[in-house]
C-alpha positions in Angstrom: -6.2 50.7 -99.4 -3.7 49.5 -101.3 0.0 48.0 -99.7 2.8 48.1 -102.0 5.6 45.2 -101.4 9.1 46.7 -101.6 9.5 44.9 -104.9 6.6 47.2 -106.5 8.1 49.9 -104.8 11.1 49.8 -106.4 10.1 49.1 -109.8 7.3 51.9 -109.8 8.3 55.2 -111.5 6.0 57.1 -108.9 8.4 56.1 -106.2 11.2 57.9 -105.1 13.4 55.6 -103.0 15.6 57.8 -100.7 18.4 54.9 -100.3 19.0 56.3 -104.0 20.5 59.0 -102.8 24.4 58.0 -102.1 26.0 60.4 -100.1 28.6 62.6 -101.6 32.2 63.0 -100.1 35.2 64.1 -101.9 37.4 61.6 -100.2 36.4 58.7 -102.4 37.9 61.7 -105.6 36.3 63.9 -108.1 35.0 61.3 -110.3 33.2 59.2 -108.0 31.8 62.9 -106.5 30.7 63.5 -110.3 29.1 60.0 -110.5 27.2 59.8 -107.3 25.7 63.3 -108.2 24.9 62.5 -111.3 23.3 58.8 -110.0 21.3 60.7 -107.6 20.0 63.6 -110.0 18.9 61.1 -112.5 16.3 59.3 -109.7 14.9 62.5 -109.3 14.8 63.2 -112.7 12.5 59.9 -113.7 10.5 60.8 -111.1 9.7 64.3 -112.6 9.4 63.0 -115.6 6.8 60.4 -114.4 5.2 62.9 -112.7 5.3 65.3 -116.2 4.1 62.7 -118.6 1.2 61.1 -116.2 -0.2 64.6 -116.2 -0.3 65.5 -120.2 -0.8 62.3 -121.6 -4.1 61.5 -118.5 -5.2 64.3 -117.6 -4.7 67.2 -119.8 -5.5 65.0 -123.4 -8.1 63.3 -121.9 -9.9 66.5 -120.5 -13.0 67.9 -122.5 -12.1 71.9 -121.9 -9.2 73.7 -121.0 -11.0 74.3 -117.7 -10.7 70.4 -116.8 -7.3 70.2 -117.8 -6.2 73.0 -115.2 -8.1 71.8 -112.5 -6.2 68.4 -111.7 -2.6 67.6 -111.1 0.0 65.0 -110.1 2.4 66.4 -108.2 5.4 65.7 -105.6 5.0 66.4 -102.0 7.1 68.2 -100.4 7.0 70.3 -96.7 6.8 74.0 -96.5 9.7 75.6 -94.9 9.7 79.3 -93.6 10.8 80.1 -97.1 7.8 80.3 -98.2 6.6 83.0 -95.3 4.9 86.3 -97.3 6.2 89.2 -96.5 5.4 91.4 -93.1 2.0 92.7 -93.3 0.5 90.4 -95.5 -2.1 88.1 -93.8 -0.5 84.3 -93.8 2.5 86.1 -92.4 4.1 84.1 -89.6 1.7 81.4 -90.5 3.2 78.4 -92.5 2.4 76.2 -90.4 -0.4 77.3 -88.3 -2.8 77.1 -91.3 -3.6 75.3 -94.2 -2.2 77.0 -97.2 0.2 75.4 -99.5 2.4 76.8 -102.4 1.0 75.6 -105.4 2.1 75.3 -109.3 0.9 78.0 -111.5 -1.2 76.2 -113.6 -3.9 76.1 -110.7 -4.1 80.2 -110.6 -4.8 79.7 -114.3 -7.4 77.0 -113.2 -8.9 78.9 -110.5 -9.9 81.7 -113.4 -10.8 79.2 -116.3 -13.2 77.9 -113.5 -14.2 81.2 -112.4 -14.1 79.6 -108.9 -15.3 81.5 -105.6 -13.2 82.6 -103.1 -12.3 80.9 -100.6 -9.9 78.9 -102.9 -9.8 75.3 -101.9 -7.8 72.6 -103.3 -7.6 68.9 -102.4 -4.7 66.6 -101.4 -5.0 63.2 -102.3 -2.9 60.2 -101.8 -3.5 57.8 -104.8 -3.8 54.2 -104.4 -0.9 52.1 -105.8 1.0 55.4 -106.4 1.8 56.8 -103.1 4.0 55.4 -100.9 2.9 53.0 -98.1 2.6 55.1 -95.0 5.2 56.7 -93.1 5.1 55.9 -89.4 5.8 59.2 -87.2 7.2 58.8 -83.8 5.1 60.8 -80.7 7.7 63.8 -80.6 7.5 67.0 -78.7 6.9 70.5 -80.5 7.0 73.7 -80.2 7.0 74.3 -76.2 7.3 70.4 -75.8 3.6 69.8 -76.7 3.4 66.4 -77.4 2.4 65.9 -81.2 1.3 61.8 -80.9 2.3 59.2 -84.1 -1.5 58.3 -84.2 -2.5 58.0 -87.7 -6.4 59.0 -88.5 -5.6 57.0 -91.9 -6.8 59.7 -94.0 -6.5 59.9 -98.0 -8.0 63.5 -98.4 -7.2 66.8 -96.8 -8.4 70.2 -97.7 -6.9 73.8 -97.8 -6.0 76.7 -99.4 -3.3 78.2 -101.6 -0.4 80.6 -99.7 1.1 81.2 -103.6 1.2 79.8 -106.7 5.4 79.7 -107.2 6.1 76.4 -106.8 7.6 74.3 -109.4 5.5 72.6 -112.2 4.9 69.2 -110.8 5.7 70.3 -107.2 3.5 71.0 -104.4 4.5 72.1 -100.8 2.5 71.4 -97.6 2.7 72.7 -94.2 3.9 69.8 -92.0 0.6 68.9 -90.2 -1.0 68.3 -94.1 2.3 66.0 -94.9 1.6 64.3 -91.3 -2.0 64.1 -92.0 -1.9 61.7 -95.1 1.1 60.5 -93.6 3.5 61.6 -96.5 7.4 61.1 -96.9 9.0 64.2 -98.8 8.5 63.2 -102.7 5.8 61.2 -102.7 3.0 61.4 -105.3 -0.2 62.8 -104.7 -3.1 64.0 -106.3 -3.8 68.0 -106.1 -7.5 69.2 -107.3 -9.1 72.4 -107.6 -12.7 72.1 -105.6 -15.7 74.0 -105.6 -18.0 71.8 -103.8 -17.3 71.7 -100.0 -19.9 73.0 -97.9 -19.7 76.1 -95.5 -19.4 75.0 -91.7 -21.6 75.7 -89.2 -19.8 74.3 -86.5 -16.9 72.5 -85.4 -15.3 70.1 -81.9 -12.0 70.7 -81.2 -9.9 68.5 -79.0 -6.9 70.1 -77.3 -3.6 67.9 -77.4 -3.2 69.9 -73.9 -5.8 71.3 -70.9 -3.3 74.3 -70.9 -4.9 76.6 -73.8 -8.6 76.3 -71.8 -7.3 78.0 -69.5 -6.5 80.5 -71.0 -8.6 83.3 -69.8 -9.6 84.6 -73.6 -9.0 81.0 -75.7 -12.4 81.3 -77.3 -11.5 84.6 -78.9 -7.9 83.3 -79.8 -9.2 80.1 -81.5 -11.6 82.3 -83.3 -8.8 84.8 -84.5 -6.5 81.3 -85.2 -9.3 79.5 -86.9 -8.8 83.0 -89.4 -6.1 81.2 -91.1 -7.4 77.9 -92.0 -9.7 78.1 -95.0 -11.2 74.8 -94.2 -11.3 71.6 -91.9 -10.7 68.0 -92.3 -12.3 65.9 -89.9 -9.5 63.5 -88.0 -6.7 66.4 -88.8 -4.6 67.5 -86.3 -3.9 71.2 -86.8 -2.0 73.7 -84.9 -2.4 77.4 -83.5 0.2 79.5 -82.1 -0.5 81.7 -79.2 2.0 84.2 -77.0 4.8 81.8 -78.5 3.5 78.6 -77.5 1.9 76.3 -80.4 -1.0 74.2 -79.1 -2.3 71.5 -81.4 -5.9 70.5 -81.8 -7.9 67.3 -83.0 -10.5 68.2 -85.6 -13.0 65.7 -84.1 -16.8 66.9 -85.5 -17.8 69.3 -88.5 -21.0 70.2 -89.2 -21.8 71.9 -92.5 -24.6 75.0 -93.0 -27.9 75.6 -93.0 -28.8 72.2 -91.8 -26.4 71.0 -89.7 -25.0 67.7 -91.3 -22.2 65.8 -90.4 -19.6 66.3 -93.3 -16.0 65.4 -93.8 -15.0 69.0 -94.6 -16.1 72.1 -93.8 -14.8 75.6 -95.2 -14.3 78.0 -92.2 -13.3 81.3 -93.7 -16.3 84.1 -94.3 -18.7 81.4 -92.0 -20.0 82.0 -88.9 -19.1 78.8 -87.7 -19.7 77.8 -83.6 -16.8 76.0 -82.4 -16.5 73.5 -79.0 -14.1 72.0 -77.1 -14.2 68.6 -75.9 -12.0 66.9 -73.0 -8.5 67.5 -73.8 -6.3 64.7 -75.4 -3.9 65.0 -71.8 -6.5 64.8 -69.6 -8.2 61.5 -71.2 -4.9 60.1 -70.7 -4.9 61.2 -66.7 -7.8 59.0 -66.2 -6.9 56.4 -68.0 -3.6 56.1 -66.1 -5.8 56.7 -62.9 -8.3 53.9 -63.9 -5.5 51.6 -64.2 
């Protein structure tokens, strides 16, 4: 893995420094207002621009079909918002952030037909060595229900998931916080987004609960499965969350397994599978015993 000194950082066109971004106040007068604006549009710009020219002059005039040249994508990171919630009665309602879809450009619905690809529809998120930014470092904070979500990083590169529309900008993509969290992004930072065809079907899957709480609920192996519903696939060493009767509960993916033969694989997809999921001892509870050992 590459580490970028701030030097590199601030002379690479891939990286968009937020200390660029001067605040705006109209007591310093109009034309400083007009300045700063136009200083802070202008970083954005050159990082669009980055973005747009990295894309048709590497991966589009480089490809061998137009099918190729679809399939693959720079793009800047940025986290879904409830914006981007479908309407009522369509099934991802209520469900940015309790699955794995992401809003993507439409250039990949065009690619997803000039592949002819199968649903489910899965795309990978990739930092990119010497591109991305180094890291970002999350303090343990308390979510929804004050569940604790911990700052431990499972130093992934690669996540999986699926597509909740294809509206977003050209050389945008959005990301439902866990996925951001995952690869441990920083809104606007570079990534690379492809269309994939060849990640196995699961056959089963350990969970680790963050809390003990959600086994004991009475039903929680028919709420995972109906949860699991809106995750297309798993990313070993993700943390993904599931909302239930209000509370959100978040979950370790800790073991996947793909189909007929049971292998041990990085990803699995989890929609139309018949997938046997297990809990393991809960994240809270390992940290009971530890305290009592000590």
């Amino acid at each position: 893995m590459t580490n970028l000194s701030p030097k590199s950082i601030l002379n690479s066109p891939y990286q968009f420094n937020p200390s660029f971004q001067k605040p705006v106040s109209l007591k310093s007068g109009i034309i400083k207002v007009l300045q700063t604006k136009w200083r802070n549009a202008q970083a954005l710009a050159l990082l669009e621009q980055a973005v747009e020219d990295y894309n048709a002059a590497e991966i589009v005039a480089t490809a061998n079909s137009p099918a190729e040249a679809s399939a693959s994508r720079r793009l800047i990171a940025l986290p879904l918002d409830e914006r981007f919630d479908p309407p009522t009665g369509v099934f991802s309602h209520g469900h940015v952030q309790t699955g794995d879809k992401m809003s993507l450009p439409k250039e990949f619905w065009s690619a997803i037909q000039l592949n002819q690809a199968e649903v489910p529809w899965l795309f990978s998120v990739s930092r990119i060595s010497g591109v991305t930014s180094p890291r970002a470092i999350f303090p343990s904070s308390l979510g929804k229900d004050n569940n604790e979500i911990t700052n431990d990083d499972p130093g992934l590169d690669t996540v999986v998931g699926g597509a909740i529309d294809f509206r977003s900008p050209s050389n945008y993509v959005f990301l439902p916080r866990w996925m951001m969290r995952a690869l441990a992004l920083k809104p606007r930072d570079v990534v690379t987004v492809k269309l994939i065809t060849t990640v196995p079907s699961g056959s089963a899957v350990k969970l680790r609960p963050h809390t003990s709480e959600f086994v004991k609920i009475g039903n929680h192996q028919a709420v995972l499965e109906t949860e699991l519903k809106h995750y297309s696939a798993l990313t070993r060493g993700c943390t993904i969350p599931f909302d239930y009767l209000g509370k959100r509960y978040y979950f370790d993916v800790v073991n996947l397994r793909s189909a007929p033969r049971g292998e041990k694989v990085a990803m699995a997809k989890v929609q139309d599978c018949d997938i046997a999921a297990e809990f393991i001892r809960a994240k809270d509870h390992i940290k009971t015993s530890t305290k009592s050992k000590a």
